[in-house]
C-alpha positions as CSV (number, residue, x, y, z in Angstrom):
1,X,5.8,-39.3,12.2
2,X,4.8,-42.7,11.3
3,X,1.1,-44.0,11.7
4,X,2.8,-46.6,15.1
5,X,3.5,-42.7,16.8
6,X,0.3,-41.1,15.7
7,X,-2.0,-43.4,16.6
8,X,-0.5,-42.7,20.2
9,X,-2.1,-39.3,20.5
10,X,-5.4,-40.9,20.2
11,X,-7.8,-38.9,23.1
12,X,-4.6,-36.7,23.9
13,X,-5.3,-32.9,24.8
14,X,-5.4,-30.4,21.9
15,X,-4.3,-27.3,22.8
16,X,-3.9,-23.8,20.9
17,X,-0.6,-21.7,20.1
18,X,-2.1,-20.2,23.6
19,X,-1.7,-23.0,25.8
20,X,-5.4,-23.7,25.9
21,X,-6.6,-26.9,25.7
22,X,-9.6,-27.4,23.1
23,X,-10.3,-30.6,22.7
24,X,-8.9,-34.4,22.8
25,X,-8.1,-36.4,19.5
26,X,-10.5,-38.8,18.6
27,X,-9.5,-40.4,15.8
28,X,-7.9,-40.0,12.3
29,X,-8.4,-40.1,8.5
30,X,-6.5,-41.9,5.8
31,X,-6.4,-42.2,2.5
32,X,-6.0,-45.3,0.4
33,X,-2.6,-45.1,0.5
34,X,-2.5,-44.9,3.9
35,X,-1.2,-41.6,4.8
36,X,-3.0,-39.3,7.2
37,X,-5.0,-36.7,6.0
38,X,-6.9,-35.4,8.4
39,X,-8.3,-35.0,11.9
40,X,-11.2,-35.7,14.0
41,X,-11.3,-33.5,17.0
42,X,-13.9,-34.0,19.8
43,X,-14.2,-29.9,20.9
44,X,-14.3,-29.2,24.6
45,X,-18.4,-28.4,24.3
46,X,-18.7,-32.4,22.8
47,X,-18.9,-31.6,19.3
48,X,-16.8,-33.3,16.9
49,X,-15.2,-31.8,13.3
50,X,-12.8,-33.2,10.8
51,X,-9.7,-31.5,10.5
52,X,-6.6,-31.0,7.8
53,X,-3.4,-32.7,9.5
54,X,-1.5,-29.4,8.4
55,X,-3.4,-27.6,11.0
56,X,-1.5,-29.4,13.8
57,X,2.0,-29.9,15.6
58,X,2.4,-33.4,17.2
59,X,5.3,-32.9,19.4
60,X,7.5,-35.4,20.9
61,X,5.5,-37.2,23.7
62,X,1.5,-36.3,24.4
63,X,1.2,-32.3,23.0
64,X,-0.7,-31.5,20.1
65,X,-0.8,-28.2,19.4
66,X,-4.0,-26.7,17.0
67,X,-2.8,-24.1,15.0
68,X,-5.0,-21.2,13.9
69,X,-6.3,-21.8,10.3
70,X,-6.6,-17.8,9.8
71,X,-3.5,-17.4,10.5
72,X,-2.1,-20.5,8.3
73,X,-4.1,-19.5,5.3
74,X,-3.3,-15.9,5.6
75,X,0.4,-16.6,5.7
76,X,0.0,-18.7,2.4
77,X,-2.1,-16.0,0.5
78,X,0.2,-13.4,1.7
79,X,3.1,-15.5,-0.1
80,X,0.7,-16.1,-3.1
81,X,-0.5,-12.9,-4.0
82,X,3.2,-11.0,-4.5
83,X,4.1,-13.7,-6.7
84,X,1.4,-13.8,-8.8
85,X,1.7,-10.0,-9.0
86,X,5.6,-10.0,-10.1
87,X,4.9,-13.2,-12.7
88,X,1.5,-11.0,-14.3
89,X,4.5,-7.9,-14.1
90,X,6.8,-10.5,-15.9
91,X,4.6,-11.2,-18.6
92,X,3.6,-7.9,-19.7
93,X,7.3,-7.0,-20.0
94,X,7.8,-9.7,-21.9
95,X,5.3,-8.5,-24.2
96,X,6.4,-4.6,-24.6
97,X,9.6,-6.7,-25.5
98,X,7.8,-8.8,-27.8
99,X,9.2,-11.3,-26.8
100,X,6.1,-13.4,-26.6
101,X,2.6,-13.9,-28.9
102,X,0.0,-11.5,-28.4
103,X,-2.1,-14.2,-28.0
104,X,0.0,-15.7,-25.3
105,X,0.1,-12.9,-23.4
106,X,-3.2,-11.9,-22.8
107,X,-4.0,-16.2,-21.9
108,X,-1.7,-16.2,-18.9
109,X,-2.6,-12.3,-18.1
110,X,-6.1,-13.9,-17.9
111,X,-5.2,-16.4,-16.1
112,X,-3.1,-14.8,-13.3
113,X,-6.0,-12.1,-12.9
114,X,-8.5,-14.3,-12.0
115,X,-6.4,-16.6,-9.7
116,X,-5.6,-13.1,-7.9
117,X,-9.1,-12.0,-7.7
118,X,-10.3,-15.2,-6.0
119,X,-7.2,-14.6,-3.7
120,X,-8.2,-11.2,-3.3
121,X,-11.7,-12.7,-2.1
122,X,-10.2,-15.1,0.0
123,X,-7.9,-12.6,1.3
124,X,-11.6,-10.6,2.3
125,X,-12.7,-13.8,4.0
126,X,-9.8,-13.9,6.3
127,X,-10.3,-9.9,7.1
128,X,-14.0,-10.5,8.5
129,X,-12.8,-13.9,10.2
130,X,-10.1,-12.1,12.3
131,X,-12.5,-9.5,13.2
132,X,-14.8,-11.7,14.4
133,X,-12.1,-13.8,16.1
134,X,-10.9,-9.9,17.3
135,X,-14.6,-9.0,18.8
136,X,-14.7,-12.6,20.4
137,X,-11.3,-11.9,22.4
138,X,-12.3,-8.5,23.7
139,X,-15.2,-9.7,25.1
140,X,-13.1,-12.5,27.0
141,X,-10.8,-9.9,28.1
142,X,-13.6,-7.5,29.3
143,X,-15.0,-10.7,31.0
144,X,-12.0,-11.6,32.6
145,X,-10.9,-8.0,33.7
146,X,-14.5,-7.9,35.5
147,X,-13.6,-11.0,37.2
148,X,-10.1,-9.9,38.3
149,X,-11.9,-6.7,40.1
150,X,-14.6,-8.8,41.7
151,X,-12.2,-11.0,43.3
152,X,-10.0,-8.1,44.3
153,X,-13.2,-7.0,45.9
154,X,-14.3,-10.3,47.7
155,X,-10.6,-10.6,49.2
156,X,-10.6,-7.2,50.5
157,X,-13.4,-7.0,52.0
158,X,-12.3,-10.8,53.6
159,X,-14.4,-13.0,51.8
160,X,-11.5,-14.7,50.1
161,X,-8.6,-16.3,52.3
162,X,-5.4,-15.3,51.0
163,X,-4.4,-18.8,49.8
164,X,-7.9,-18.9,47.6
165,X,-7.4,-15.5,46.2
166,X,-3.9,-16.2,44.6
167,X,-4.7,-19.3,43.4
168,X,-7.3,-17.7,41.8
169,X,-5.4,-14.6,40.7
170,X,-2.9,-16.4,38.9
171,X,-5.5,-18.6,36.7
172,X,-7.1,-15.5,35.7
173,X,-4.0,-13.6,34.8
174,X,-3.1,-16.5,33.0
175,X,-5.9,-16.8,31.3
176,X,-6.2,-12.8,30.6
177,X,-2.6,-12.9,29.0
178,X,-3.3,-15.4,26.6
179,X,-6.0,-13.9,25.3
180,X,-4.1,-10.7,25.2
181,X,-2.2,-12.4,22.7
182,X,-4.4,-14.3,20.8
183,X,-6.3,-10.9,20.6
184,X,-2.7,-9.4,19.2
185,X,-1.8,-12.1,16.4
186,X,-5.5,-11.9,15.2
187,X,-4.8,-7.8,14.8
188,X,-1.4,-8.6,13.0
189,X,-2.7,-11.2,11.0
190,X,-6.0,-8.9,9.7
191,X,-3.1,-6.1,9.2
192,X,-1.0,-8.1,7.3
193,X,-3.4,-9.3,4.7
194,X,-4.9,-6.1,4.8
195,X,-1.3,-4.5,3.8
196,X,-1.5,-7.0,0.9
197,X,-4.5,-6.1,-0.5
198,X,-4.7,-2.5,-0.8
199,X,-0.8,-3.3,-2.0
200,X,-2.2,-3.7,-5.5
201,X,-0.1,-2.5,-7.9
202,X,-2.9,-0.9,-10.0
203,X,-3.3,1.0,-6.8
204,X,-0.3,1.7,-5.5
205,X,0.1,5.3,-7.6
206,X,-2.7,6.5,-6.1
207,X,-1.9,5.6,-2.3
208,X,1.5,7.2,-3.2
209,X,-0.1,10.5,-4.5
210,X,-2.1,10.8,-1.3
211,X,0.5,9.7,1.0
212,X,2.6,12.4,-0.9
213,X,0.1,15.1,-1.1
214,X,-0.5,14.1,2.9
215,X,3.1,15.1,3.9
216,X,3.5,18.0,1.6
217,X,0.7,19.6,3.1
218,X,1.7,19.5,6.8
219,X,3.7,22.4,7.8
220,X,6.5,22.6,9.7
221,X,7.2,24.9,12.6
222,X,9.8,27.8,11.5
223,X,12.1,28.6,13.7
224,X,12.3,32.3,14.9
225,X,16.2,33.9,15.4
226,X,16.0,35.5,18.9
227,X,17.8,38.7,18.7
228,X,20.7,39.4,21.0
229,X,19.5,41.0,24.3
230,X,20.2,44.7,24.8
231,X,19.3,47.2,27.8
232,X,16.6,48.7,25.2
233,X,15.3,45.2,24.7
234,X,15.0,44.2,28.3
235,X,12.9,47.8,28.5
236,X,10.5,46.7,26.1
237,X,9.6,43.4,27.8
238,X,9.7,44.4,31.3
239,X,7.0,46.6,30.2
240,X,5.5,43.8,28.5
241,X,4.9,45.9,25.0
242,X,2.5,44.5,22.8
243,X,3.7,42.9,19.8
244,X,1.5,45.9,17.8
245,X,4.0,48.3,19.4
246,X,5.0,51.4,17.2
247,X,8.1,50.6,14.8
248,X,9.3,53.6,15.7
249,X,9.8,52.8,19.5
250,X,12.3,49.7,18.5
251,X,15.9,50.6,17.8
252,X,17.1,48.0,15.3
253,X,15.6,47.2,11.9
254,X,16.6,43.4,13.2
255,X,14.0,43.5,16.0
256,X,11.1,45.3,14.2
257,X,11.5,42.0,12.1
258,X,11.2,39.6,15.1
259,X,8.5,41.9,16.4
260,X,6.0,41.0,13.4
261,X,7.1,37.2,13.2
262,X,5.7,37.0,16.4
263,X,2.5,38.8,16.0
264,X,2.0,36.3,12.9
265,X,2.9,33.3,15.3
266,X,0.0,34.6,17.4
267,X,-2.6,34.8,15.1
């Protein structure tokens, strides 16, 4: 937009991806060349913090729109990080290949390694930051669950016309939905960059080899062949023979067979 339109949103309502408003605008910074760079926000408790402008959607008219900077950043590491992995690949085949110096290899294998280890950091950041933005929406959704049975409570009993209690209903639910969902995008988000961390590829052989050595290890149920009934068979279990029944009493090789599969089964 140009500075004419921005400057319109001056003290409009900033609201999250949630719908919830969290501040006003209160003003905003340029740079010598006049191009916005950031933000001053004026928070709904009075305090005020400088923003970056890509942290926000102005939309046609009044809305502003705050979007979450965990989320923002973790969707640009999560980009980052795979890249750098496939260039460091790159360059290392390049070098079995010989097709460049020694020398030059092991300056950009340098230098990809430790822009992926401060990612890897900042990657760490974002993990505590959701789970601490995780923690604070469980608490408003315990909060808000208790207020929900409360008011149930006042309008049975009577102490809440019916006119109060939906209005009041319906601002809670509201409110308990979108924190529902913030509460949801926080645990994808932490997931995500999660996914990409322990997707290392100096890892990856050994999360295969467990994940492998996990499945192999689970048995599956065999299926036991139920013989065909006869008038002998129907004798046995109508006089509910014991699996440890002599051989000798069963008439078919078939069924002494079936008969110890399913003394194993019961073990």
């Amino acid at each position: 937009m140009s500075a004419s339109n921005l400057f319109l949103f001056l003290g409009k309502p900033i609201k999250n991806e949630y719908g919830k408003v969290i501040g006003k605008v209160a003003s905003f910074a340029l740079d010598p060349n006049g191009k916005f760079d950031a933000v001053f926000v004026e928070f709904s408790g009075g305090q005020f913090s400088k923003q970056a402008m890509e942290n926000f959607r102005f939309n046609d008219g009044s809305e502003v729109m705050f979007v979450s900077k965990i989320k923002s950043q973790a969707n640009i590491l999560c980009d980052q990080i795979p890249l750098l992995w496939r260039k460091d690949q790159a360059v290392k085949d390049l070098h079995d290949k010989q097709k460049i110096a020694p020398e030059l290899f092991q300056e950009l294998h340098n230098s990809f390694e430790g822009v992926l280890n401060q990612l890897k950091k900042d990657g760490q950041v974002i993990i505590d930051e959701a789970s601490v933005e995780i923690a604070r929406c469980e608490e408003e959704i315990k909060s808000l669950s208790y207020a929900i049975a409360n008011l149930e409570l006042e309008h049975e009993i009577g102490q809440v016309d019916e006119e109060t209690y939906q209005t009041a209903f319906n601002l809670l639910q509201d409110s308990l939905r979108r924190a529902s969902t913030e509460k949801t995008d926080y645990e994808l988000t932490k997931s995500k960059v999660s996914s990409i961390l322990i997707g290392d590829p100096s890892t990856l052989p050994k999360a295969n080899k467990v994940y492998a050595e996990t499945v192999t290890t689970q048995q599956k149920p065999v299926p036991i062949p139920v013989p065909a009934a006869t008038t002998t068979n129907n004798n046995i279990n109508n006089n509910n023979s014991s699996p440890n029944a002599p051989v000798a009493d069963l008439p078919e090789p078939p069924v002494v067979v079936y008969v110890k599969e399913i003394g194993k089964a019961g073990l």
